[in-house]
N, C-alpha and C positions, 0 to 999 in steps of 0.2 A: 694340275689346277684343282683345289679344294672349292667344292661343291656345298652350297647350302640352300636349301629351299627352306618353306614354312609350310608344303604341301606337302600329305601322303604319296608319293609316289608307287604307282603299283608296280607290279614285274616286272610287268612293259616298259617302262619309263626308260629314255633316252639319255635322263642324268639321274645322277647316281645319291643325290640327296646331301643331306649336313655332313656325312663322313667323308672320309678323303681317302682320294683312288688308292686303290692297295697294289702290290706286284703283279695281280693275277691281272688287272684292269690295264693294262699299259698297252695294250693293244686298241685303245679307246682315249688315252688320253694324249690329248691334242693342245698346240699353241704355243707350246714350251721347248721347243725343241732347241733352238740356239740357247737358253738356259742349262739346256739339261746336260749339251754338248761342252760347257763350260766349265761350267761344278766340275764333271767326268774327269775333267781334265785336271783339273786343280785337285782334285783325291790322290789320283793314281800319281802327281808331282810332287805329293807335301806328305811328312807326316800328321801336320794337324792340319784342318782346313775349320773354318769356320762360316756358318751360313748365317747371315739375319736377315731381318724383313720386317715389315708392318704385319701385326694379326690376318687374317684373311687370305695375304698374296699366296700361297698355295705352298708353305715349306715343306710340310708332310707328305703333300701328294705330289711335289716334283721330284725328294726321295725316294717313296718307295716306287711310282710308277714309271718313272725319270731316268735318275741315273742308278737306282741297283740292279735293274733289268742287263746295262750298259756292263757294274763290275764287274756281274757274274760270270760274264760271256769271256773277260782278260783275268780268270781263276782267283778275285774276289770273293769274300766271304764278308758279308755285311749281316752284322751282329744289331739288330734293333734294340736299343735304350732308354727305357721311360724308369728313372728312380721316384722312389716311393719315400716318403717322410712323415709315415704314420710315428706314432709312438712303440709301434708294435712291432715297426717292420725290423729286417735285416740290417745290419752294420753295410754303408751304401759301398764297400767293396766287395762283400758276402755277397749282394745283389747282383753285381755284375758276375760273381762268377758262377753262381747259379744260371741263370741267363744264357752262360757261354756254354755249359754242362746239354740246357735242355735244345739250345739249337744244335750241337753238333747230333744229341741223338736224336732230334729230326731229322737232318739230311742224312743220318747214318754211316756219317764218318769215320772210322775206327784212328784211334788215338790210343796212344800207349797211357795215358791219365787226363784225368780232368783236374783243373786248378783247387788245391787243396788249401794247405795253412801259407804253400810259396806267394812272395810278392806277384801282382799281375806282371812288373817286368821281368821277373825269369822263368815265370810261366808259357809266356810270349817268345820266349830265346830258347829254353828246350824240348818242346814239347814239337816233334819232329814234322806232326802235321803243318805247320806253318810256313816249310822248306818248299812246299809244292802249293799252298794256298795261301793267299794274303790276308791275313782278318781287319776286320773296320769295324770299330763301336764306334756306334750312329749313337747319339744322345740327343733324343728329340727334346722340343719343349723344354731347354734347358736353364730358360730362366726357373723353371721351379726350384731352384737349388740358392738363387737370390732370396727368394718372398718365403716357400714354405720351410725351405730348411732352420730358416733366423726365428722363425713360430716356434720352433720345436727345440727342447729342451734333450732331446737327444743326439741332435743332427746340431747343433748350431755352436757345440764346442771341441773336441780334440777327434771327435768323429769325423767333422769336415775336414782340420788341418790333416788328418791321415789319409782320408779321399784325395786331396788336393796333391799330397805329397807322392803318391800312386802316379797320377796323373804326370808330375812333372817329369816323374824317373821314366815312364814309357815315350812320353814326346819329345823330353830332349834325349834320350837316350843316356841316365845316368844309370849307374852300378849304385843302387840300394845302397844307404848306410850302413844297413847292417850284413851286408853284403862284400862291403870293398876290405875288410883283411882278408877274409877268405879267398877272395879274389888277390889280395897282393901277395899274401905268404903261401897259397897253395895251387899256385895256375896249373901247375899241370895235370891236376884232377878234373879240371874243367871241361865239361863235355860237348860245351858247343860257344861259338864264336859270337861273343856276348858284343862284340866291337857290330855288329850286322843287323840292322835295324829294320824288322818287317812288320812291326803290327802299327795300321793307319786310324789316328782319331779324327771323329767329324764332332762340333757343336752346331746345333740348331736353333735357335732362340728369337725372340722378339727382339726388333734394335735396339729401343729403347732401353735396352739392359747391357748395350755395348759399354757405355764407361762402368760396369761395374767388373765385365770382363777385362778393360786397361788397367785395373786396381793388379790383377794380379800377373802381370805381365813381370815384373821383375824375378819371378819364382819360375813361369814359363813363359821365355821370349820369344817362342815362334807364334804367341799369339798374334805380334802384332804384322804376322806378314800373310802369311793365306788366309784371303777376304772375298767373300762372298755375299750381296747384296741383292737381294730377289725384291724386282718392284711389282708394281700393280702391270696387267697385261696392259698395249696398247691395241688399238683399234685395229689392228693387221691381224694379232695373234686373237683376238675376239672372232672375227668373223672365222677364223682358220676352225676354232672351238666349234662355233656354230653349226657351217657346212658341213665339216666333217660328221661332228654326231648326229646330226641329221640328215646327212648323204642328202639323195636324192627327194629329200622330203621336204627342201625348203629352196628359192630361188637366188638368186646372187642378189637382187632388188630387196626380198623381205629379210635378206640377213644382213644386209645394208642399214634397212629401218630398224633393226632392232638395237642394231648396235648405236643408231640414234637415238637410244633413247638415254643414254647413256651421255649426252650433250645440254648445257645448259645455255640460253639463250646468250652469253658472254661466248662462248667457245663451238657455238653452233658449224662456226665452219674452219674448225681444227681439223688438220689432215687427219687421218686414221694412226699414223705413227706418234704423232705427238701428244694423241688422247690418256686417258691412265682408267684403265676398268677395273674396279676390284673384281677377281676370280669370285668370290662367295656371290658379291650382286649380281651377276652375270649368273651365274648361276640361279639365283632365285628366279630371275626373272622370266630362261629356258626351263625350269620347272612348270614354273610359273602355266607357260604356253602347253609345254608337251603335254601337263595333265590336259589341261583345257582340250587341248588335241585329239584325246585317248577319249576322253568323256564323249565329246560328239561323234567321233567312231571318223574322225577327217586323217586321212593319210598324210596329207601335205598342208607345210604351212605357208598356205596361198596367201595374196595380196587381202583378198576378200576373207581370208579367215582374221587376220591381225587388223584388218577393217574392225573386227568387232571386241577387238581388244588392245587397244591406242594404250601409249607411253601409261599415260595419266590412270587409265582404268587397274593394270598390272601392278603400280608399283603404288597404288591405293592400297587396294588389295592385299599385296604384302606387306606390307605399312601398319596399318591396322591390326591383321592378325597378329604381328610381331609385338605392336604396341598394346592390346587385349590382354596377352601372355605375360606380356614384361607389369602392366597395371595389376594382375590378378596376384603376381609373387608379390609385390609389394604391399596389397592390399589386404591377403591371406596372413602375412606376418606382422602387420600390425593394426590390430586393434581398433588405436584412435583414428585412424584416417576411415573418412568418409567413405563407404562402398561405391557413391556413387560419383565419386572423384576419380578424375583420371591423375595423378600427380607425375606419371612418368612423361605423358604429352605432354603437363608444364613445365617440367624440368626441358625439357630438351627445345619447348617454344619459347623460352627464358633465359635459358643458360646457353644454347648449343650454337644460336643463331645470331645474329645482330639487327638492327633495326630497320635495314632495308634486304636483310633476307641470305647473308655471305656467314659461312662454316664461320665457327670462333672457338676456343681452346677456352675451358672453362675448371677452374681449382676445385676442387672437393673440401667441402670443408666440415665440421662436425653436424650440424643440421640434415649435410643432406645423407646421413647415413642412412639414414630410414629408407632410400632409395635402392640400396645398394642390390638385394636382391633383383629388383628390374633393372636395373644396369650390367646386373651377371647376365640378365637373358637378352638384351641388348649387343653385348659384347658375344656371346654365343653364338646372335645367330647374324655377328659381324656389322652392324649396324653401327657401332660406335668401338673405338679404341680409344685405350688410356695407357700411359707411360710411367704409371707407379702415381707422377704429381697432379694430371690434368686428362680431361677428357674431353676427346671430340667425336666426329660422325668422320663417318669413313669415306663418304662419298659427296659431292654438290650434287647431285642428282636427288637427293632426300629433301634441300633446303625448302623448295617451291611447297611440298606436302607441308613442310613444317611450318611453315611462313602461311599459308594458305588456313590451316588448322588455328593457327594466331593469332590472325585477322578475323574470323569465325568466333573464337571465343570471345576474344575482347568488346566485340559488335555485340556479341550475347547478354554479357557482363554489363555491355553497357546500357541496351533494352532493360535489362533487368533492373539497374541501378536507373533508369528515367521512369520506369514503373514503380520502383517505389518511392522515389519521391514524388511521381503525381497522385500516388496512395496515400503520402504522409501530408502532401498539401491540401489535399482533400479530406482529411479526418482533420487537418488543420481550422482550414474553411469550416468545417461543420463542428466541431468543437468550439470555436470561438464566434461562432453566428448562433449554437444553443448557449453558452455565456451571455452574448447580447443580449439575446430574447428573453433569456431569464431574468436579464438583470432590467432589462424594459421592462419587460412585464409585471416584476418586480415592485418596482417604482410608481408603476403608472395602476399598479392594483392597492400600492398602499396611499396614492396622492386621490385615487377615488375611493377608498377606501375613509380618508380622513375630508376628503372634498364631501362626500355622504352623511357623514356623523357630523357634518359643519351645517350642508345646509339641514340638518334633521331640525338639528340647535334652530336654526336660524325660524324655520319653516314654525316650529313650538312656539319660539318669541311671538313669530308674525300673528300667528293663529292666537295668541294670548290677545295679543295688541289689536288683532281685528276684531276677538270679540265684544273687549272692552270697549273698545269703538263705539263698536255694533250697539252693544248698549245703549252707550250714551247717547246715540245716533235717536236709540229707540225713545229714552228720558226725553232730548231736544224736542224731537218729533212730538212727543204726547203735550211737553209745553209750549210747541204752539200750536197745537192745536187748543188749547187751552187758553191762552192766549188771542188766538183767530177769535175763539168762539165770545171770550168776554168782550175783546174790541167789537165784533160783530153787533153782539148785545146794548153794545153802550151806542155804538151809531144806533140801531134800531131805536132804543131810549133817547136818545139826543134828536133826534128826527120827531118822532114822536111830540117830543114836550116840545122843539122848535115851532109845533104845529098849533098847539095850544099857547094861547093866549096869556094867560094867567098865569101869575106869577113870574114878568119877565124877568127881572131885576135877577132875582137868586137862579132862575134856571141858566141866566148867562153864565153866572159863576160858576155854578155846578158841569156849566157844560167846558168852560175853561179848566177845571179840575180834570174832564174826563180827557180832554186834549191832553195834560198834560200827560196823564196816568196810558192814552192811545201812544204818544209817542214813547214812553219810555218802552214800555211792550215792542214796539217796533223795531227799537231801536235791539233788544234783547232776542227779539226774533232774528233781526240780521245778523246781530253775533252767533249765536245758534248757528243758522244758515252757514256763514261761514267758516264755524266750527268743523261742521259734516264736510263741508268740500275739501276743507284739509286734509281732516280724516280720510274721506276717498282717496284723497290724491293720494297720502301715505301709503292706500292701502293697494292702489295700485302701482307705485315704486315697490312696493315689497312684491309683490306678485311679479315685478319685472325681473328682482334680482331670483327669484326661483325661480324663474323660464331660462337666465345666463347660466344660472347654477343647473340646471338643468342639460343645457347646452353643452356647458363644459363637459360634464358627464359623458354624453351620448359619443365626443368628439375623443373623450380617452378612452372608452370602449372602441372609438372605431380605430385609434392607432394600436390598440392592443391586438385589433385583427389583423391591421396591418402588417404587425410584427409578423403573427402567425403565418398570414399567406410568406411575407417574405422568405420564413424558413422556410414553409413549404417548397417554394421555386428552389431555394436553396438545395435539400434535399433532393430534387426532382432533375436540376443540373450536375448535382453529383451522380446520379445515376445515369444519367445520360452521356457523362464524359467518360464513366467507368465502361458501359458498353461500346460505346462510340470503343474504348483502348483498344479492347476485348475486340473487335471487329480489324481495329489497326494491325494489330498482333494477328489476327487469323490471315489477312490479306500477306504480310509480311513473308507468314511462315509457308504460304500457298506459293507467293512468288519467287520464295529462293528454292521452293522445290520443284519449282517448273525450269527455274534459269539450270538447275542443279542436273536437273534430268537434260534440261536442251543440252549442256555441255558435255553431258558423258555422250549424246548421243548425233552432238558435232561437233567433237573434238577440234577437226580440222579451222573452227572458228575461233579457237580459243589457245592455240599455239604460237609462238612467233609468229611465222610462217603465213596462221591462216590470218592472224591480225591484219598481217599484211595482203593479202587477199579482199579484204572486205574494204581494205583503201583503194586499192587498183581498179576492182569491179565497177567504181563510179570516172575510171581513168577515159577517157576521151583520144588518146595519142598510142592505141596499142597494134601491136602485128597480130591478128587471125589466121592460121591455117586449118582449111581444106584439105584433111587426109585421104586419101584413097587406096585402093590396091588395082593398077591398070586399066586393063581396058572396061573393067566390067563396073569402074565407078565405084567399087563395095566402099561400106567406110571403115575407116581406122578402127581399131579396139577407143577405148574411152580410157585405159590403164598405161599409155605409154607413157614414158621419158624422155622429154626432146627440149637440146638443150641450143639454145641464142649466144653468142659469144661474137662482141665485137672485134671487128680487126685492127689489130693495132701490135707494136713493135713485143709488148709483153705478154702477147697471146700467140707467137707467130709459131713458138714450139710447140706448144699446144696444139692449134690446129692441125699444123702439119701428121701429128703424131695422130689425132684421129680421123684423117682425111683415108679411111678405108674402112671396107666394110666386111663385120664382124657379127659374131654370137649377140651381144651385146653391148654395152659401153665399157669404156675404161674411165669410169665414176671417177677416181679416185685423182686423174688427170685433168676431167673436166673439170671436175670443182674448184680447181688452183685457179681457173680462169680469172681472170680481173672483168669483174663488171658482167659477169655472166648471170645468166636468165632461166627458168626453167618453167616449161608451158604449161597452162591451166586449162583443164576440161572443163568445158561449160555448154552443154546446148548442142552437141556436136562439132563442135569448135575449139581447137588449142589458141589460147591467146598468150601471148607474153604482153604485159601492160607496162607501161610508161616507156617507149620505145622511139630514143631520138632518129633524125632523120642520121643513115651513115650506111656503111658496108659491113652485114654480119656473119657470121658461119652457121649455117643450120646443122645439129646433131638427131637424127633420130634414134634413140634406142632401143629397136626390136630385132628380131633376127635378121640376120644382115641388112640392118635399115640402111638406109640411104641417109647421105651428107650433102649439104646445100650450100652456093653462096648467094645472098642475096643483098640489096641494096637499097631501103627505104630511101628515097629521094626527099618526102616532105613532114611538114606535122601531119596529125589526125592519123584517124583509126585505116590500117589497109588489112586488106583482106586478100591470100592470096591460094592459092590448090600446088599441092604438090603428090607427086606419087608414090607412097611410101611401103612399095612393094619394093623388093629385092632386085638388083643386077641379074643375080646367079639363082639360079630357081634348079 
């Protein structure tokens, strides 16, 4: 099993990190056994076998700590092969036999030669050491020989056809071209039994480069029969991983839960055989804990230690770091992208996912190259595989992070984008309310501006026209008084000579004269008179329209204030709603880091599982038990497993098979149950919620716990005691 974390692992550490177990480690590595027993088989049957796999499933480390441990022991000799496609290197058959040179003088074989200018195949047929040892070139990672060889302008023309043609002649066992006269016209020179076939090839590779190994099947046809197909582990050979590396340091319950974590709410209750764990994730995730482990100085990984590091918290955790790593190669290499852009968490919340949260296969296309660097450290540290056309993620187990990170951003994206529009409506509003104002005030400073210089005009006229008045008023006045005083005069005279006797005759006339000469005076006095009251009246109609004029005035000064306060309020509610956001926004970000915190640190509330807990807890119809241990009353632990399982025709194997009492449960039987139940601690009390009336199996799971049957007769909650001490003490 190939091992990867995103933690330092110190000395101590229980797994072995991103590299993959070697020979020496195979006394530690666990879970593969019916694999390794298989392959073995299929070497020592075939002269070629071929192994592939998905990236991650563990190819390297089920050969070297697997099955070469197994050749050696039946006088195999497994020869490890990584070619190289520099510009520089060796011709890729020189490479091999350099290779073959420096293992034999590691194990210090003696050999009468090392392979020189001869073909590998009759290198292989006379070279005497091979009559007692079988050799195997192993060619790990051999798709490199599709992808880099075709890059290389040394390797990717009569180099390869001469590698390939190597190849053909050792696995079908031909006689070299340039071999077979020698071989027809001089056999008896021949010094060894070239018909006898002992040297065994292995390929190694990614599936996904299987049809490019059928391309050359026509040249060697035993490609298409020894086949080899390494998948993801299942939930059996996981815990096998678990327990073992961890012996005595972890329980059968917390290597149960771990290996849950590795379940998504679709496939929550898949058997353990039919689960698919990638080795590398599994791997992180036991890093993950053992550091965690090693840091608080905790021997075991108890119920209560993995309490404090739930599914969601671990595989945050590495998530992040991975994703940190994979953002900084891309960010480091170019440039124009934003430092504080993450684009590899949008590439994979955009590309890798679908819209309610389900793995999808996604095309690379020239855009997203600028990626590529985070996607190498993605693919490294087994996070995502690609097949040459398309990439995906490796596991459903990543989707909920990714989906969850999505939903985050886009809510983000989206705050952001309602802030700036209530910023841009808001410079809107005050932008087009200082236009208003201006344009009112505008208007209403040039209409009093011209209402002003009108009545200036008017008020000039008036004041002309009053004076003249005025005058005339004054002239009027002085004639009659002039006037008054000669009429006065003439009565006085008239009275007078009335008085005297003498000369009646002419004084009558003369006084008829003054009659006449009285009324015309009078009559000119009333014109007069009512000359002036005109004039008043004009002059108080003009005095009226400079009091309206006046008015008007005061009334377009007081809407020009009007305006003013208006903006004011204006201005004073944009401020108000900008704080007001500003306070919305602080509340916001207060409460998703309080929900943020509750959830990392109640997990249990925020799982399928505890969802479903938080509906039953308000359940009315549930079974209570009363645990105890005997006579002394003590109570139950709070951490047991105790499982409810109705009776009925498809549960009958079931029961029966746990109807005794053991170490512990047989998990893995009970949970096939149909319709089965598992108890909740609360208060001192296991409840199972929503529990119809019927006949059930009670399962306790503690050291040799006891088994119950019992029989709910009605609805509503019962409550009942049982003794969950042991038979056998």
């Amino acid at each position: 099993m190939p091992t990867a974390t995103l933690l330092q692992n110190s000395d101590d550490s229980l797994f072995i990190g991103l590299q993959a177990y070697t020979e020496a480690q195979s006394n530690i590595f666990y879970g593969r056994d019916e694999e390794t027993d298989r392959l073995t088989n299929l070497v020592k049957a075939n002269t070629l076998t071929i192994v592939f796999g998905k990236s991650g499933t563990g190819k390297t480390s089920l050969l070297n700590a697997g099955v070469f441990p197994r050749l050696r022991k039946d006088y195999f000799l497994p020869f490890k092969i990584r070619l190289e496609f520099k510009e520089d290197s060796p011709d890729l058959v020189r490479q091999i036999k350099n290779i073959l040179k420096s293992e034999i003088d590691k194990y210090g074989f003696k050999v009468e030669s090392y392979p020189t200018n001869e073909t590998l195949w009759e290198y292989f047929h006379s070279e005497p050491l091979w009559k007692s040892v079988t050799p195997i070139l192993i060619f790990d990672q051999f798709e490199e020989i599709f992808t880099l060889a075709k890059k290389s302008e040394h390797f990717s023309g009569s180099e390869l056809a001469e590698f390939w043609e190597e190849m053909a002649d050792m696995i079908e066992n031909s006689i070299p071209v340039k071999l077979k006269e020698k071989f027809l016209n001089d056999k008896e020179n021949i010094g060894y039994n070239y018909k006898d076939q002992k040297i065994k090839i292995l390929f190694a590779f990614r599936e996904e480069f299987l049809p490019e190994f059928e391309s050359i099947t026509s040249k060697i046809p035993s490609i298409k029969y020894s086949r080899f197909r390494l998948m993801p582990m299942n939930g059996n050979q996981a815990y096998e991983v678990i327990t073992r590396t961890w012996n005595n340091k972890i329980d059968p319950q917390q290597a149960n839960k771990i290996i849950g974590f590795f379940s998504n709410e679709t496939d929550k209750n898949k058997s353990f055989d039919l689960m698919e764990i990638e080795p590398s994730l599994l791997s992180q995730v036991c890093s993950y804990i053992d550091k965690q482990r090693m840091n608080e100085g905790t021997d075991k990984i108890s119920a209560e230690f993995l309490s404090k590091y739930p599914k969601e918290t671990i595989l945050r955790s590495i998530y992040n770091e991975t994703l940190s790593e994979s953002n900084d190669a891309v960010n480091n290499g170019e440039s124009e992208i934003n430092l504080n852009t993450k684009p590899v968490n949008e590439f994979l919340e955009d590309k890798l996912i679908t819209d309610e949260g389900f793995r999808t296969k996604y095309s690379f296309t020239d855009e997203d190259e600028k990626l590529k660097p985070g996607i190498d450290v993605l693919k490294k540290k087994y996070f995502v595989r690609d097949d040459g056309k398309s990439i995906e993620l490796t596991h459903d187990v990543l989707t909920p992070l990714i989906k969850s990170d999505r939903e985050e951003r886009r809510k983000e994206i989206a705050v952001a984008a309602a802030r700036k529009r209530a910023n841009r409506r808001s410079l809107v509003i005050i932008f087009f309310a200082l236009i208003a104002a201006g344009v009112i005030w505008y208007l209403i400073a040039n209409k009093a501006i011209a209402d002003k210089n009108e009545a200036i005009k008017q008020k000039g006229i008036i004041d002309v026209q009053i004076k003249n008045a005025t005058a005339s008023l004054a002239i009027i006045g002085n004639s009659i008084k002039v006037s008054q005083a000669h009429l006065d005069a003439l009565k006085k005279n008239n009275k007078r000579n009335l008085l005297d006797n003498s000369s009646h005759a002419s004084m009558i006339e003369e006084y008829k004269n003054d009659s006449v000469h009285t009324a015309f005076l009078q009559k000119q006095f009333d014109d007069l008179s009512n000359q002036k009251l005109k004039l008043q009246h004009d002059m108080d109609l003009e005095k009226s329209q400079i009091a309206d004029l006046l008015n008007d005035k005061k009334k377009l000064i007081s809407t020009n204030n009007d305006t003013k306060r208006m903006n004011d309020f204006l201005q004073r509610q944009l401020s108000f709603d900008s704080n007001k956001l500003v306070l919305l926004q602080k509340n916001y970000d207060d409460l998703r880091k309080e929900f943020h915190d509750y959830r990392i640190n109640h997990p249990e509330f925020y799982s399928p599982e505890g969802r479903k807990n938080e509906e039953n807890f308000a359940d009315t119809n549930s079974l209570k038990l009363n645990l105890h241990y005997g006579f002394s009353k003590t109570k139950a632990p709070d951490n047991l497993k105790i499982y409810l399982i109705p009776y009925n025709n498809e549960n009958k194997k079931i029961i029966n098979k746990a109807e005794l009492y053991e170490v512990g449960c047989d998990v893995l039987n009970l949970n096939k149950a149909k319709d089965n139940k598992t108890a909740k601690y609360k208060e001192g009390t296991y409840s199972f919620y929503d529990v119809a009336p019927g006949k059930y199996f009670i399962k306790i799971c503690a050291y040799y716990g006891g088994f119950y049957t019992y029989t709910k007769k009605s609805s509503g909650n019962v409550t009942v005691n049982f003794d969950a001490s042991p038979p056998i003490r």
